[in-house]
N, C-alpha and C positions, 0 to 999 in steps of 0.2 A: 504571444503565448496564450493558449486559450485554456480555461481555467471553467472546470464542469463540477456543478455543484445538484445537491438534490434536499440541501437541507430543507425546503420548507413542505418536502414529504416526509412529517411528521410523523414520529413513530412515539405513541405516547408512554410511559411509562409512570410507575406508580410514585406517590411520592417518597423520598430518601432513596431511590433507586441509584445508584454508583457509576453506573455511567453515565460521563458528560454530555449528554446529546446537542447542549447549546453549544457545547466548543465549532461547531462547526457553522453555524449561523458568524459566532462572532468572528470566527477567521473569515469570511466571506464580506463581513464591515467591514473587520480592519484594512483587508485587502481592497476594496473602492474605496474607503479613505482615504488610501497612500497615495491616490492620483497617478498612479502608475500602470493602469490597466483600463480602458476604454470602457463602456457599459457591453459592447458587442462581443469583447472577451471573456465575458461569465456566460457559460452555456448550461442550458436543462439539457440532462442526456434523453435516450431515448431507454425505456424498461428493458434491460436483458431479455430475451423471447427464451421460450422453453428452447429450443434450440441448439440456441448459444448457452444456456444453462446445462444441458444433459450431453456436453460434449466432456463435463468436469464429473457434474454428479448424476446419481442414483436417480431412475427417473422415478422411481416409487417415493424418493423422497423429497423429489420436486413436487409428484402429487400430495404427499402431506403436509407439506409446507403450503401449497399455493388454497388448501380446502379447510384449511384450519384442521388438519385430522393426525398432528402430532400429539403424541401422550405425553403426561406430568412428564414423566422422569428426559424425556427427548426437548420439553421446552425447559427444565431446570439445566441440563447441558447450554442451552443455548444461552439462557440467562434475561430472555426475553420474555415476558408476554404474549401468546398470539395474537394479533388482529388483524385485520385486512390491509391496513397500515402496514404493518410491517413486514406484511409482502411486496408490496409495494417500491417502499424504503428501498426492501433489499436489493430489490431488481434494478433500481434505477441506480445505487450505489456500483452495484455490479456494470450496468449501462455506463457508469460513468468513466471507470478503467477501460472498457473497450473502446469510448472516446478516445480517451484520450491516446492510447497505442495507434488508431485511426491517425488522428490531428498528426502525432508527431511523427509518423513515417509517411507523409503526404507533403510532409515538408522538403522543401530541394536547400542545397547549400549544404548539409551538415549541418549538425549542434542542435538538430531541433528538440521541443519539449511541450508537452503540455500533462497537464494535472488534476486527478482526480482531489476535490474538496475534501473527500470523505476515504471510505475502502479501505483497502488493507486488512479485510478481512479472513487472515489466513489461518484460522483455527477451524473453519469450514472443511471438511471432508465427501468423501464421496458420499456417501449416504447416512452422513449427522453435519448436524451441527455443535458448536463448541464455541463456548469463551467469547459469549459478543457476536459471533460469526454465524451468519444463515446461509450464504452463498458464496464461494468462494472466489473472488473477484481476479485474481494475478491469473489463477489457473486458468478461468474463462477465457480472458484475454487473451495469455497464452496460446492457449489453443484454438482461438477463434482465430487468430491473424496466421496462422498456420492452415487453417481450415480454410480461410481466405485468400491464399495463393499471394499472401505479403511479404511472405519470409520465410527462413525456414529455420534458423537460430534464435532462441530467446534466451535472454538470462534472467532471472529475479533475485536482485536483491536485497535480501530484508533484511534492516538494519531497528527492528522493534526489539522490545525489552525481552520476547516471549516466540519462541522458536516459533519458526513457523512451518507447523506440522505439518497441517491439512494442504500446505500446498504442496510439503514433501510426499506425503502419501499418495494424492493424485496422480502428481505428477511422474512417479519414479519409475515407470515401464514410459518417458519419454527420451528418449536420449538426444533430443534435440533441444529440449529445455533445461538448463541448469540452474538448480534450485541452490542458492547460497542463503544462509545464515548466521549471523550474530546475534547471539540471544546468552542470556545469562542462566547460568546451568542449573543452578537449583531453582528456576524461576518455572512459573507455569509455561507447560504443560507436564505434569509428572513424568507421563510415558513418552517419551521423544520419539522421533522419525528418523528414519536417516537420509536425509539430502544429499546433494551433492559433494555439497561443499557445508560442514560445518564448525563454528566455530565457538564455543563455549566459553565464556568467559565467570571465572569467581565475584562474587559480591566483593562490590567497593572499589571495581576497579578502576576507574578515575578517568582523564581523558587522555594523559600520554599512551597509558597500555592502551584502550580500545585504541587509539587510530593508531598506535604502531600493528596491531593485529587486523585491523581492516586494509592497512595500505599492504599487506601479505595476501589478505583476503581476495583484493581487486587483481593483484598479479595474476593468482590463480586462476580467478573468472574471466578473465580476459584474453590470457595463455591456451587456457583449456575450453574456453566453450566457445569463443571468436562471435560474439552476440552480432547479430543484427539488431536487435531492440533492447533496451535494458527496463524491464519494470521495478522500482525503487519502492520500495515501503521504508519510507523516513518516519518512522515511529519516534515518537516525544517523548515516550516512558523511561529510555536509559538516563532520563533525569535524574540528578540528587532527590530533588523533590517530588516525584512522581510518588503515589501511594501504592501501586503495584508492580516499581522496577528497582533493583537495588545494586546500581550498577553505577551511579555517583558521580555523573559526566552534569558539566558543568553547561549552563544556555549556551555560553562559548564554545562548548567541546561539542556540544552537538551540530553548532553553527560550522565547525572546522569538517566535524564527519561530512555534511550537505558536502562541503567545496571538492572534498577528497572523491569520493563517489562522483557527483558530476563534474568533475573536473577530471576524471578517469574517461567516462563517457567522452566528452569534450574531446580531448587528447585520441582517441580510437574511430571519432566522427561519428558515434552512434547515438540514433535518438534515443532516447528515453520518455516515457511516462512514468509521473511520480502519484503514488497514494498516501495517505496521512499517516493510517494506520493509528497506535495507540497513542494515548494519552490522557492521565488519569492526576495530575498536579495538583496544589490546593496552595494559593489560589487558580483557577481556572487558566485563568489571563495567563500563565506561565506558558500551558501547553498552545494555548494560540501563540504565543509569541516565539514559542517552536515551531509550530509551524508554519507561520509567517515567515521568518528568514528561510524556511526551505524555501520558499515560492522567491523569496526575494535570492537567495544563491541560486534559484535555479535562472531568470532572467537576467541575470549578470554574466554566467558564466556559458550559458545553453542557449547562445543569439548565432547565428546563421553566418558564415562567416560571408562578407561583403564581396564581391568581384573585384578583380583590382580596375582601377581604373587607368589609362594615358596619360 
């Protein structure tokens, strides 16, 4: 399972800034720690080309992002900083998603997987940015491996604390893409999208209700949009403890979502690539350790299945 990372393109930020930017370094430790992954399976992607970027968004807004020549009010949307850096970042984060769709439909047997370190940037829109989000990474994807004569079914499913708009909006004049969501309803984003498929859930709601509403959720996507690829945003934040999700699922109950979703995959024989998406916990080490069992559900459950042998 190859496993594409970009953390050490450094996106700096001021001090007391709110997002966790090291969360992704340390998943990438803890990840060569476990002894479970070769040094040849952490891959550098390669920068999203304008290209593959302006097949999702606005090219006028790819040239302001990529020139430094966004205004206040468009980097306070973003919530970032400009620098050269964080063009950078974002390309290669975005680079990392289309790896990873690459890696895992290049794979023969069924169940293949591989995954973005990072991404999950779905607050990204055609011509802004939003919440975290410069580039919208599912949608690129998306539409690159369609653009690439890969496939012609995708599904995304975002399974983050926080709708995910920007890839609803992109994407909703695609009908070959199906855009699903679980996100918590009074959560950000104020003005919602309408996706495909969406699914709303009240604050507090624990781990029985979400996975009795995702295992409805998957019927759906599955029934209705028949994926060749599935891109997963295994978001952290429907944690109890997340600072900005309130949605009250336990490390367990996030741990049981991974198995449900790829273990739907698994069962249908379709590959998937997975992105991080959010995660905002305190202590830190929480949201790595969510994301960690995703990587570790997803090699358990998303192995190739063997040839029989005589």
């Amino acid at each position: 399972m190859k496993l594409y990372y970009a953390d050490h393109f450094v996106l700096p930020l001021p001090a007391g800034h709110r997002f966790p930017m090291e969360k992704y370094s340390r998943l990438r430790a803890r990840l060569l720690d476990s002894g479970l992954f070769a040094t040849d399976d952490f891959r550098v992607p390669a920068a999203a080309s304008d290209a593959e970027i302006t097949r999702a968004h606005d090219a006028g807004y790819l040239r302001r992002v990529a020139e430094g020549a966004l205004d206040a009010a468009e980097l306070r949307r973003i919530g970032f900083p400009w620098t050269p850096a964080m063009v950078e970042r974002s390309r290669r984060s975005a680079g990392a998603t289309l790896a990873a769709c690459r890696s895992a439909l290049a794979r023969e047997g069924g169940g293949a997987c591989a995954a973005n370190l990072a991404g999950g940037t779905h607050h990204a829109h055609r011509d802004f940015g939003s919440g975290f989000c410069v580039f919208n990474d599912a949608a690129i994807a998306a539409l690159a491996m369609r653009a690439e004569g890969r496939l012609r079914r995708v599904a995304i499913i975002d399974c983050d604390v926080h709708q995910g708009d920007g890839t609803a909006a992109i994407l909703a004049a695609e009908p070959d893409i199906f855009t699903c969501s679980l996100h918590g309803a009074r959560n950000f984003p104020c003005r919602k999208q309408v996706s495909d498929l969406d699914v709303e859930l009240p604050d507090d709601t624990g781990d029985a209700a979400y996975l009795a509403a995702l295992e409805a959720a998957l019927d759906t996507v599955f029934t209705r949009a028949r994926p060749e690829l599935v891109i997963y945003l295994a978001g952290a934040d429907p944690y109890a403890g997340d600072r900005l999700g309130r949605l009250a699922l336990s490390i367990d109950g996030l741990r049981r979502r991974d198995e449900q979703v790829l273990g739907a995959c698994r069962a249908a024989n379709v590959p998937v690539a997975i992105a991080m998406a959010g995660g905002y916990a305190e202590p830190i080490d929480d949201t790595v350790t969510i994301h960690f069992n995703t990587v570790l559900s997803a090699v358990r459950i998303m192995q190739p299945r063997q040839p029989a042998t005589a």
